[in-house]
KERO-763590 format. One record per residue (C-alpha): x, z, y. Coordinates in steps of 0.05 Angstrom, whole numbers, m for minus. Layout:
KERO-763590
BABA      u      w      v
BABA      X      Z      Y
...
END
This chain:
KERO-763590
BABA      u      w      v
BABA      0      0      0
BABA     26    m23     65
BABA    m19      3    116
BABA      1     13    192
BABA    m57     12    239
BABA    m91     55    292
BABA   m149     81    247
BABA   m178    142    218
BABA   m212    129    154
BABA   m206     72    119
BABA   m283     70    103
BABA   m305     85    179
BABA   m273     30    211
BABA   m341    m16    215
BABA   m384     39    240
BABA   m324     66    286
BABA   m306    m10    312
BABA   m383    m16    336
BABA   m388     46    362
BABA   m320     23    403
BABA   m359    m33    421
BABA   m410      1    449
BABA   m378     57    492
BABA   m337     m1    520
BABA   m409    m47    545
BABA   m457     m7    550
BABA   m504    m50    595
BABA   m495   m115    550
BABA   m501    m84    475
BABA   m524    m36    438
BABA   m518     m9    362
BABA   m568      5    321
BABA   m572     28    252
BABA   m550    m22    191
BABA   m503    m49    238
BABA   m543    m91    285
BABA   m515   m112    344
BABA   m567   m117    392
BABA   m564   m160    474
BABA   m602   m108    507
BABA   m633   m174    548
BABA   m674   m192    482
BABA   m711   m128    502
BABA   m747   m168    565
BABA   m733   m245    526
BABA   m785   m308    529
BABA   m750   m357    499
BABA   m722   m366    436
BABA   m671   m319    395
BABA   m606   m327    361
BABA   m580   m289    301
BABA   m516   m287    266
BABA   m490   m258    210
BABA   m412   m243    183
BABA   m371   m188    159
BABA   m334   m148    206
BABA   m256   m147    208
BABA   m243   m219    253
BABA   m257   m190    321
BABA   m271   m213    371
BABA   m326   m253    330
BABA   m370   m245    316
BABA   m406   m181    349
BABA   m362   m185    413
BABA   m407   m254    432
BABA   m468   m207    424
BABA   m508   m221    499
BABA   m543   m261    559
BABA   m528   m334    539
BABA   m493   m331    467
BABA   m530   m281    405
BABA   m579   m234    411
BABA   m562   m205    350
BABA   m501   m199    301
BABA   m523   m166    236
BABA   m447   m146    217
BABA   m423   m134    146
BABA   m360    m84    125
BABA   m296   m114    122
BABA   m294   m183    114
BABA   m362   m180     71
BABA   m432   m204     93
BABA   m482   m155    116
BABA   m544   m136     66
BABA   m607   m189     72
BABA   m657   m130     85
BABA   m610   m123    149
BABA   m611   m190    164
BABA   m679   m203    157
BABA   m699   m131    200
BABA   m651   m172    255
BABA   m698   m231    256
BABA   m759   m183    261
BABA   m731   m148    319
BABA   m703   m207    354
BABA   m778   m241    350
BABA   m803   m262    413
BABA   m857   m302    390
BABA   m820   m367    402
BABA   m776   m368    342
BABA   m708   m348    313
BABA   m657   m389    303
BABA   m601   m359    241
BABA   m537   m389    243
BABA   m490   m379    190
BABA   m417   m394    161
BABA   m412   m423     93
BABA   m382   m373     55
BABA   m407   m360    m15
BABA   m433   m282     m1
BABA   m460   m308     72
BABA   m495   m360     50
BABA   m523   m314     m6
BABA   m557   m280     49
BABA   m585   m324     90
BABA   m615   m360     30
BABA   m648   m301     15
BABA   m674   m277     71
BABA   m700   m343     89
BABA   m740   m345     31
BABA   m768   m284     56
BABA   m779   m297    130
BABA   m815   m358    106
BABA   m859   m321     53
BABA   m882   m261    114
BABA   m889   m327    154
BABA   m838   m324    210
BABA   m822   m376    257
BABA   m743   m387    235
BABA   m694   m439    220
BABA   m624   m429    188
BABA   m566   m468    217
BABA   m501   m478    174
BABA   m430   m484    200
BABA   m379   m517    149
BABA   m321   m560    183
BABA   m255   m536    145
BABA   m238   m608    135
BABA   m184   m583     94
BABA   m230   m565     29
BABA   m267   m615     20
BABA   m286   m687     55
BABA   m338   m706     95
BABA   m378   m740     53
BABA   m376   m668     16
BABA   m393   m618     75
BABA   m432   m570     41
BABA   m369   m547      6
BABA   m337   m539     75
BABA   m315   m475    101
BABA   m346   m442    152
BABA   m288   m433    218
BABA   m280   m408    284
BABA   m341   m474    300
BABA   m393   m425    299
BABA   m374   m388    362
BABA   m379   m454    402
BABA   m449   m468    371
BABA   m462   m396    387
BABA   m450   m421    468
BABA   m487   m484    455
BABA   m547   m451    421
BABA   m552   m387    468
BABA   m551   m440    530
BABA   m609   m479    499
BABA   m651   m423    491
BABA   m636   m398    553
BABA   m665   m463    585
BABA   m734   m463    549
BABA   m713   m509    491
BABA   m766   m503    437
BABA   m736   m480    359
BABA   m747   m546    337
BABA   m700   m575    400
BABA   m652   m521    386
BABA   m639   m526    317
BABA   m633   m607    325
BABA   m586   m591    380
BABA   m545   m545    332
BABA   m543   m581    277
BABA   m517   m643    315
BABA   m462   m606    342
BABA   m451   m570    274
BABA   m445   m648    243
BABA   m399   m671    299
BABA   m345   m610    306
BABA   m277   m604    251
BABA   m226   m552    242
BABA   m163   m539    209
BABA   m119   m475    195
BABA    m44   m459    200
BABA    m16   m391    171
BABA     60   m370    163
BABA     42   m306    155
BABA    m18   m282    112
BABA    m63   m214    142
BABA    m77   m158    102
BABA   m132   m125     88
BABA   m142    m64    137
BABA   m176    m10     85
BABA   m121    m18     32
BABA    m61    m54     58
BABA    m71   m115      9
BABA    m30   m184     32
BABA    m84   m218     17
BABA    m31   m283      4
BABA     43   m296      2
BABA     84   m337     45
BABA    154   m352     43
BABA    200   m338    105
BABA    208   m410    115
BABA    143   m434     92
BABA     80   m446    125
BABA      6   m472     98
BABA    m39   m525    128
BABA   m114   m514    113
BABA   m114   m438     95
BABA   m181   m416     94
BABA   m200   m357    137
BABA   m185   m302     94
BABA   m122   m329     67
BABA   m155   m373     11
BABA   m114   m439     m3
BABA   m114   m510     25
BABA    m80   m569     45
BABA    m11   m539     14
BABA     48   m513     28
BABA    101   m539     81
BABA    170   m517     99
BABA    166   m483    166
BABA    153   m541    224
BABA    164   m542    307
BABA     94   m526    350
BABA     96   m604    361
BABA    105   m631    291
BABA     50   m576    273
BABA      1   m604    324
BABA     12   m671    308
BABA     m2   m658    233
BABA    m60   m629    246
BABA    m84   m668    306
BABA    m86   m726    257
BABA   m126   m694    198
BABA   m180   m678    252
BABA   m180   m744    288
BABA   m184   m781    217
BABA   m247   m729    187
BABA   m286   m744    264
BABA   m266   m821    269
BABA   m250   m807    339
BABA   m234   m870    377
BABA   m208   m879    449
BABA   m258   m867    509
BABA   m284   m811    470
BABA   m294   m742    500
BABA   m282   m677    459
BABA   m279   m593    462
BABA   m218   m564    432
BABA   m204   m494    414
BABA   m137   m469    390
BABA   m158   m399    359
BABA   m101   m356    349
BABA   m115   m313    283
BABA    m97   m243    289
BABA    m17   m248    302
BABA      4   m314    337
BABA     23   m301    414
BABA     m9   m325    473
BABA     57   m363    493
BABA     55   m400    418
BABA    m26   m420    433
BABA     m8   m457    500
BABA     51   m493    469
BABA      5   m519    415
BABA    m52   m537    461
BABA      5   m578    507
BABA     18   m618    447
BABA    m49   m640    429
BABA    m69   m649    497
BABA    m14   m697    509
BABA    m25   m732    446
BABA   m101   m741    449
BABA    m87   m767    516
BABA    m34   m820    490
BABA    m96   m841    440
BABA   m149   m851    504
BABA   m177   m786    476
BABA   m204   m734    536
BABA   m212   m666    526
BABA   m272   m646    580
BABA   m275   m574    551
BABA   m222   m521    518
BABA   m213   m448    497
BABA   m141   m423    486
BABA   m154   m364    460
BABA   m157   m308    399
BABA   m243   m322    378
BABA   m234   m307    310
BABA   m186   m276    264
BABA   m165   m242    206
BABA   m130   m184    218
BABA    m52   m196    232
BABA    m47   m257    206
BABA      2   m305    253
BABA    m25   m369    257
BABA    m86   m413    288
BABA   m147   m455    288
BABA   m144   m520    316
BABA   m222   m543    327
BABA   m250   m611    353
BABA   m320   m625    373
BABA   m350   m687    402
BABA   m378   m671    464
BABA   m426   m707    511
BABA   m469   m692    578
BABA   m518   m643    555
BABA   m470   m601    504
BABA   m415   m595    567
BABA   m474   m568    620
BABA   m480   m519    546
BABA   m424   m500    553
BABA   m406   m491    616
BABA   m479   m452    625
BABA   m478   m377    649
BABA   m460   m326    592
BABA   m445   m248    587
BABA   m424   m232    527
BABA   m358   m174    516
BABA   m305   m234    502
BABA   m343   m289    539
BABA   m361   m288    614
BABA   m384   m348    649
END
């Protein structure tokens, strides 16, 4: 065991985290009991309401985009595991507003296990609510096979995109049409050279070399587009630059968002590098970026590497983005 963190017990870091959470925003959140994360806006909301759902342990998603413009409510599992479907589905009873619920979800086998679920039983009590899917790891699977695509740091840009919509009036059917275009039309790829470890027992939860590095790890450290001998920030970007260009058959005169997500232990200084790189080379292709987020959005832990996420983009999902949010880790 190989455990060095700021904590108390190992079990109490979910509830402790939240309660952290809390204390530290208290007029945009609050906690309630089965760890719901609650926008204290949705208390006086006429529109319609976003859930999400995810274990806890890759801060700052997804509870720290809990408020006015993003989720009204992240129903937040214990480390790195998904939350209960009673929990989920009490979130989409609270978060009813008579105009409908929108769940968005990563695919991850126990996430997805969940929603299912608790789908089926929103639509047996008769709810109004649609589930939304998030799967663009082009690294484990292709296209043509999404639905065995990972779920990445994507779904905090849909969250933006989504909470936006709703805030303008959009109906659920608009919004979920909205999402799921954006869900089909967004890619992302993972670099590690250094593997996180699991915060309640110490666990590496992979191996890497010292000079080795792996293209397509999945969030948690799961395998993917193989191992490479350690390679420069540009040779990296390039790399994966490529895979995402090729998976989005992204021409010239397109416009795109791009997020380079730093995972848990990769500098600020390293993120900026990387994003110079791509933004230089997308521009060599007649490729513009028109939005970016340089940033840590979601990680695992202490695990040094990033995300690098491309989404097509167009007039309405930019006036999205760019739309008023107050969230803890998102202010607009």
């Amino acid at each position: 065991m190989n455990l060095k963190k700021f904590i108390n017990k190992p079990e109490n870091i979910t509830s402790e985290l939240l309660e952290g959470l809390a204390l530290a925003n208290p007029f945009l959140l609050e906690v309630k009991p089965n760890n719901l994360v609650i926008n204290k806006g949705l208390k006086t909301a006429n529109r319609v309401t976003i859930v999400a759902l995810g274990g806890s342990g890759n801060e700052p998603a997804l509870e720290g985009f809990v408020g006015e413009g993003m989720i009204d409510i992240a129903v937040v599992g214990d480390i790195f595991a998904a939350p209960g479907h009673k929990a989920v589905l009490e979130a989409l009873q609270l978060a009813d507003k008579g105009k409908g619920t929108l769940l968005v979800v990563l695919n991850h086998a126990a996430d997805m296990l969940v929603g299912t679920r608790t789908m089926e039983e929103a639509n047996r009590i008769g709810m109004k609510v649609s589930m939304v899917v998030t799967r663009e790891d082009v690294a484990y699977a292709p296209r043509c096979d999404a639905d065995r695509r990972r779920g990445l740091v994507g779904c905090v840009p849909l969250y933006k995109i989504v909470g936006a919509a709703a805030a303008l009036g959009k109906s659920l059917h608009e919004i979920t049409a909205i999402a799921q275009n954006f869900a089909d039309n967004m890619a992302t790829i993972a670099v590690a050279n250094k593997t996180a470890t699991h915060p309640q027992n110490g666990s590496a939860f992979a191996i890497l070399g010292t000079d080795e590095m792996e293209i397509g790890m999945g969030q948690h450290g799961e395998g993917g587009g193989g191992r490479h001998k350690m390679k420069t920030a540009d040779e990296t970007a390039i790399l994966m630059t490529d895979l995402l260009i090729d998976d989005l058959s992204l021409c010239a005169g397109e416009e795109i968002m791009v997020i380079v997500n730093g995972t848990g232990a990769t500098t600020v200084m390293e993120m900026l590098i990387i994003f110079r790189c791509v933004h230089k080379y997308l521009s060599s292709k007649g490729i513009r970026i028109v939005a970016n987020w340089v940033e840590e959005v979601l990680t695992v832990q202490e695990q040094a590497g990033f995300q690098l996420f491309f989404a097509r983009m167009n007039e309405q999902y930019l006036e999205y983005w760019n739309a008023p949010a107050r969230t803890p880790y998102l202010v607009r």
